[in-house]
C-alpha positions in Angstrom: -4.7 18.4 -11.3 -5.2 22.1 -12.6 -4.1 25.3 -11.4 -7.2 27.3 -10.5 -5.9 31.3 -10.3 -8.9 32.4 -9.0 -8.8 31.2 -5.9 -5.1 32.0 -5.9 -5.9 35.8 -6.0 -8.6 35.4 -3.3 -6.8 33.9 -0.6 -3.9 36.1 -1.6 -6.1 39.3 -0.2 -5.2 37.8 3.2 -1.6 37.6 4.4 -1.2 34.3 5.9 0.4 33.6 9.0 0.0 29.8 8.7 -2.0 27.4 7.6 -3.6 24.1 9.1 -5.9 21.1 9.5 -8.4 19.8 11.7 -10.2 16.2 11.0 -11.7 17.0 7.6 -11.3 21.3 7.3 -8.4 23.7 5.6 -7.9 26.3 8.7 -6.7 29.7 7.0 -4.8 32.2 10.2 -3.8 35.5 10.3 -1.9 37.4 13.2 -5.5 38.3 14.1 -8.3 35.8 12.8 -8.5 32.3 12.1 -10.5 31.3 9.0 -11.9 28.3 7.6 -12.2 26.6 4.0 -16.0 26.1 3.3 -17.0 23.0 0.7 -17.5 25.8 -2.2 -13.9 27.2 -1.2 -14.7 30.2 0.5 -12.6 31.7 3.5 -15.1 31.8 6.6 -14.4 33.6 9.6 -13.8 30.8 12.3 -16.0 31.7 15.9 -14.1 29.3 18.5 -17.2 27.2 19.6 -14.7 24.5 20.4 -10.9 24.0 21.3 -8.7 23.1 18.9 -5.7 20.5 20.6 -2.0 20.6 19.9 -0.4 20.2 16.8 -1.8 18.1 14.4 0.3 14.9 13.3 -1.6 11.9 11.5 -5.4 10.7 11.7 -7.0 7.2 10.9 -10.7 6.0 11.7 -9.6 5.2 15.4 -7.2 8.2 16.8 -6.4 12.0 15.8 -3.1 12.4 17.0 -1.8 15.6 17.9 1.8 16.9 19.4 2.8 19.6 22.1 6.2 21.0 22.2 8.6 22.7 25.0 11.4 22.4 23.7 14.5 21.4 25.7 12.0 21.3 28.3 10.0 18.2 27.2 6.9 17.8 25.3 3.9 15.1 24.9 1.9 13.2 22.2 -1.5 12.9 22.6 -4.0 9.9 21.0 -7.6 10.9 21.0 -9.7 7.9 20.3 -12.8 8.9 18.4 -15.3 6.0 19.6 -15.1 7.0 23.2 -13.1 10.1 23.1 -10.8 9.4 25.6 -7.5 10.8 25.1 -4.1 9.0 26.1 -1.1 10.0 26.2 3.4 10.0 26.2 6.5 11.5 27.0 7.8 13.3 23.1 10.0 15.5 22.7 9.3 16.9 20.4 6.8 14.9 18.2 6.7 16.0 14.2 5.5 13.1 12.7 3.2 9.6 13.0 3.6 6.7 11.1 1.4 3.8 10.8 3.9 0.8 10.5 2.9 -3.2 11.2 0.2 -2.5 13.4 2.1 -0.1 16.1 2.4 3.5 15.7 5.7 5.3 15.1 5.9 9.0 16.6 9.7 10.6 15.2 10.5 13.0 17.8 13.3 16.3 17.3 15.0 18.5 19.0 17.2 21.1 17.6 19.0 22.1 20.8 22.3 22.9 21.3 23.2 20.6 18.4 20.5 17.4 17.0 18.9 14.9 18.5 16.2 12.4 17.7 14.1 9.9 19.0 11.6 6.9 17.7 8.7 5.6 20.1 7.0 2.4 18.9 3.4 2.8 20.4 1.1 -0.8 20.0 -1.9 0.4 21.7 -2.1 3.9 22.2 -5.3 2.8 24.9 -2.5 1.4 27.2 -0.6 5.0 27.6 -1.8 7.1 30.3 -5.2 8.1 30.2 -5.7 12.0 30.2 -9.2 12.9 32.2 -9.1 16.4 33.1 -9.2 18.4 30.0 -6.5 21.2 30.9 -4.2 18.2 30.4 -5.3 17.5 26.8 -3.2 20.4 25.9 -0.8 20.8 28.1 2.9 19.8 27.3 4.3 18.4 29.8 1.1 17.1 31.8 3.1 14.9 34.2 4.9 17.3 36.1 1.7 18.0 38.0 1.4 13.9 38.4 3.3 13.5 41.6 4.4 9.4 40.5 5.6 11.0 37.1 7.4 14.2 38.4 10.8 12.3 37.8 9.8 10.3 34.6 13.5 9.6 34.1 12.7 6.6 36.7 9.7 5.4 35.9 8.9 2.0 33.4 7.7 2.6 30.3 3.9 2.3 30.0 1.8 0.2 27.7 4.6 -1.7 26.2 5.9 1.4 24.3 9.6 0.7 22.9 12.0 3.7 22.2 15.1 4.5 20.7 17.2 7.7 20.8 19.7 9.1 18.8 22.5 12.0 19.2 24.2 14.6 16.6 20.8 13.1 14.7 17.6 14.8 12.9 15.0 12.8 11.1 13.3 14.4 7.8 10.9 12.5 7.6 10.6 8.3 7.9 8.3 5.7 5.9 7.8 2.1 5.6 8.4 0.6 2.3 7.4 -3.2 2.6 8.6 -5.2 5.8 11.4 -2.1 6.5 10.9 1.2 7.9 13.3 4.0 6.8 14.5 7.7 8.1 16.1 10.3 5.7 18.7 11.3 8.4 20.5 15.0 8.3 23.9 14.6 10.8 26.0 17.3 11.1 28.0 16.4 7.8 25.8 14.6 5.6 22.4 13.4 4.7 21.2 9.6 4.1 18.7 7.4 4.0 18.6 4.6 7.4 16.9 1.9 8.4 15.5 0.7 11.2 16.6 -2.5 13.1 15.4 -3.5 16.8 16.7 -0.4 18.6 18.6 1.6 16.5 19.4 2.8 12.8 21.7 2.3 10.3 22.9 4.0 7.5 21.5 2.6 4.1 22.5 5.4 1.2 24.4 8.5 1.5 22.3 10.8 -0.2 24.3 14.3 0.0 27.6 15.2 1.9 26.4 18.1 3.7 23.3 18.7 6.1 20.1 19.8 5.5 18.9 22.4 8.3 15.8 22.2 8.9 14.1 23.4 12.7 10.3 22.6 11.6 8.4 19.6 9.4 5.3 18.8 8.1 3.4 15.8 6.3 0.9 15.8 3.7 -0.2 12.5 2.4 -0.7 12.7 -1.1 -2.5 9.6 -2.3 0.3 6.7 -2.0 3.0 9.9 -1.9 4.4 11.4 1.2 5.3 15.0 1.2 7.3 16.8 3.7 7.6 20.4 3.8 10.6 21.7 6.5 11.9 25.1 6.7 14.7 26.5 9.2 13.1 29.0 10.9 10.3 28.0 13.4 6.8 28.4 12.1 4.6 27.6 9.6 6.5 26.1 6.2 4.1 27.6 3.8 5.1 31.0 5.1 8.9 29.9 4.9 8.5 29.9 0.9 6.8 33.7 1.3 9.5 35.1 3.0 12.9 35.2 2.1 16.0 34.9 3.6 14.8 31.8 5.3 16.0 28.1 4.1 13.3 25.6 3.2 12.4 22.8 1.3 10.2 19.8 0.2 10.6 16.1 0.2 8.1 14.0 -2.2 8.1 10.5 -1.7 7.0 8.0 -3.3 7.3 4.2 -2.7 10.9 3.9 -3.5 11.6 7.3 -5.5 12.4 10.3 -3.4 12.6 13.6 -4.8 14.1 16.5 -3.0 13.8 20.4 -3.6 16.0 22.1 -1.2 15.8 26.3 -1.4 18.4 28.4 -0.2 17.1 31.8 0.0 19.5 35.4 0.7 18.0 38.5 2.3 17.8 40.9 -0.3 
């Protein structure tokens, strides 16, 4: 892969606020316009013809998954299924990642709250979630306060055979399945390590660093057969975190069982 400078100085003429994708197009955003990558690699002013749903987390030929997040106040994770469009969804909070892992689908859930917590939920058949007909729901966090049997989710079974797991003083990096094992890098308070999963919980595996990586926002690019996760500290986009300094950030490449880490800690100047 080569460098190409050109287009380096072209979409440098635009300050980018953040940058995102949506099914098969680069979305270029400002603080004022949205722009999109055409095939010849030209910025094109984006006209909103139609709505653009949550955050993006993983896509596959049946479901484009997406993510909404309050917070400490709850959050969703929504499956639209492109041969009939219907859209189902669960309870995250807050969803930053989708893996694909024997056959179920694994959304790793953060919150970065008044200390760390994190949460797995193993989904088999994202059809048997709850079914989302009126579109102001396809977007909206926390859909199922305004579902009178749902108000009080604490109470309610879980739906569509969905399994779950939560941990405390916990963040996951990022998590990947290397042949019949799926695995977390894991930041606690005092150290970062590698776990894996077994039935309901995980385990440490490798103590990769005694100390913590901070991180408040992630996100995935699949490479080919590497996984790369950019996280920065401050909310936001992490492609503007390695603009702006003062702000901590870094990238995890992985790649089957080699994991490479660049970690920056940036001072105000």
């Amino acid at each position: 892969m080569n460098r190409v400078y050109s287009l380096e100085e072209r979409f440098n003429n635009y300050k980018t606020s953040y940058l995102f994708t949506f099914e098969d197009t680069v979305f270029l955003a400002t603080d004022d316009e949205t722009f999109f990558i055409d095939k010849d690699f030209n910025l094109r002013k984006y006209e909103k013809v139609r709505r653009i749903y949550g955050n993006f987390l993983y896509d596959d030929s049946s479901y484009y998954v997406y993510a909404c997040c309050a917070g400490e106040f709850g959050g969703s994770v929504f499956f639209r299924d492109k041969a009939t469009n219907k859209t189902y969804s669960y309870f995250a909070t807050c969803a930053r990642q989708v893996v694909r892992f024997k056959g179920q689908y694994v959304v790793c859930n953060n919150l970065a709250h008044l200390g760390r917590s994190m949460s797995f939920l193993f989904v088999p058949n994202p059809q048997h979630l709850y079914e989302l007909k009126e579109e102001k729901m396809k977007n909206h966090c926390n859909w199922y306060v305004d579902v009178d049997s749902l108000k009080n989710r604490g109470e309610i079974n879980p739906t569509g055979g969905v399994k779950s797991n939560y941990s405390y003083d916990l963040m996951s990096l990022v998590s990947f399945g290397v042949g019949d094992s799926l695995y977390s890098v894991v930041c606690s308070d005092t150290s970062t390590f590698i776990a894996v999963h077994k039935n309901d919980t995980v385990f440490e595996r490798q103590r990769l660093f005694n100390r913590t990586i901070d991180f408040h926002d992630s996100r995935f690019i699949q490479a080919g057969r590497k996984l790369v996760c950019l996280f920065n500290l401050s909310e936001g986009s992490p492609f503007a975190a390695y603009l702006t300094r003062g702000r901590k950030s870094g990238m995890v490449v992985i790649d089957g069982n080699n994991i490479d880490f660049l970690d920056v800690r940036q001072s105000r100047r």
